[in-house]
N, C-alpha and C positions, 0 to 999 in steps of 0.2 A: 224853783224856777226851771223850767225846761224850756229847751229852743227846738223847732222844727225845721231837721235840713232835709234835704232831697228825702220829704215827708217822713221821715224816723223821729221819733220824740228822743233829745237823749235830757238826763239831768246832767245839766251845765255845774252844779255845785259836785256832783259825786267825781263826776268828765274830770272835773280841777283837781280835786283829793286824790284819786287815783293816779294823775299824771304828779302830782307834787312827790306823793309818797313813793311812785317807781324810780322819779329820777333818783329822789336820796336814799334808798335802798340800793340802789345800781352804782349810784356814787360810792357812798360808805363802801360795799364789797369790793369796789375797784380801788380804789381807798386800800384798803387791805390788803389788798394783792400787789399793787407797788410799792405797798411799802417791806411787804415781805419780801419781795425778790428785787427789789432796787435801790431799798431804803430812802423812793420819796412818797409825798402824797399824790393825788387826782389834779391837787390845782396846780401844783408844780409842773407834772405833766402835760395840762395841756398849755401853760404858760409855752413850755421846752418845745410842744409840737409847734405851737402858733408862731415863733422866732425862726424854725428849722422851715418851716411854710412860706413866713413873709420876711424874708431877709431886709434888711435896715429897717425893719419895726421900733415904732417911739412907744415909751411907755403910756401914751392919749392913745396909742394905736390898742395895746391890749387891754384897757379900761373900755375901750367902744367895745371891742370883739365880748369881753365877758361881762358887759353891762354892771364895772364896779367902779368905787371913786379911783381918781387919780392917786390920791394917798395909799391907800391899799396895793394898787397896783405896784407904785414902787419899792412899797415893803419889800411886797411879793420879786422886784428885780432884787436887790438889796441883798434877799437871800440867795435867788439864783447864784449872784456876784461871789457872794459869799463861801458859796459849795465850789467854786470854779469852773459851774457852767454857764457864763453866762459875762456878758464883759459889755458896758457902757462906752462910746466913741464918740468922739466930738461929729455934731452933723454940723457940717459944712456950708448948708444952707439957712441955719436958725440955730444963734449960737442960746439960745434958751431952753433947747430940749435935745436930747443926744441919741444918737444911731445904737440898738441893739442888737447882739450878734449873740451867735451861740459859740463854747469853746469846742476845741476836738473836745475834750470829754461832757460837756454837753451834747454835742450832737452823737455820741457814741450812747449817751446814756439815755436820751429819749429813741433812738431806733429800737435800742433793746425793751425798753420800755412797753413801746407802741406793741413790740409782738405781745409781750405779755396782756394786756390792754385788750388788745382787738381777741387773742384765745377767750379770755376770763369775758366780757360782754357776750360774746357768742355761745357759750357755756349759759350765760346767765338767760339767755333770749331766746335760745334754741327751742323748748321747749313749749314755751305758750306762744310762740313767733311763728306761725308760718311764712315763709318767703312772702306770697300774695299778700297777707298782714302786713309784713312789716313792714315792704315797700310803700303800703297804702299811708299807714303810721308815717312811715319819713315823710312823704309827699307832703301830708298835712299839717305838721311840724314845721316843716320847711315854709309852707306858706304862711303859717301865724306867724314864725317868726318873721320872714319877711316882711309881712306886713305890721308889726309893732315895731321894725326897727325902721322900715319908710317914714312911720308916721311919731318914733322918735316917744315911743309910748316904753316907758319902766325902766328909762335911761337912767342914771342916780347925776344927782347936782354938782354933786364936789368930789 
């Protein structure tokens, strides 16, 4: 199946496989490079960036932002908790879900994070990326995803 946009034929099944297999290639490698120089993974970091982002974040807050169940997600604080970056507080306004914050050493250990993070992606994209690329790439990105997350499309149920 091919779609024609601004009259370019593209195959919409190759379009999908090559976008599936960059992210988890880009993952995985980034993956690996936090964990070697910070001992955590990709998801933990961007959990640590998205709390240092949106201060009093609930965990329904980072289940929307990364389109996974609410269970998971709190795994996923559970551990943060657990390493001591990462601390649960009563929310003041809905005593059935609680206010998440980063500790110093959370926030200490996502900034270092980030630099390694943002070298190792640029490293990895440099190369087949030209700037005009890549911008265009985010742009359209940024639109799909906008628009499946208006329209409330590959949300998960529980």
């Amino acid at each position: 199946m091919t779609s024609k946009a601004s009259g370019e034929t593209v195959d919409l099944p190759g379009f999908f496989s090559d976008l599936v297999r960059c992210e988890t290639r880009l993952y995985n490698a980034l993956n690996d490079r936090l964990r070697e120089r910070h001992e955590i993974v990709t998801s933990q970091f961007e959990a640590l960036r998205y709390l240092r982002d949106h201060p009093g974040a609930r965990v329904a807050d980072l289940a929307a932002e990364f389109a996974i169940g609410i269970g998971a997600t709190s795994k996923t604080v559970d551990r943060l908790e657990k390493q001591g970056w990462a601390v649960r507080r009563p929310n003041p306004s809905d005593r059935r879900s609680s206010l998440l914050a980063l500790t110093d050493d959370g926030l200490q250990l996502v900034d270092a994070a980030e630099e390694t993070f943002t070298e190792r992606l640029a490293e990895l994209t440099a190369e087949a990326c030209k700037a005009s690329s890549m911008t265009a790439a985010a742009q359209a990105l940024s639109a799909l995803r906008s628009d499946l997350e208006r329209e409330q499309i590959g949300t998960p149920t529980g």
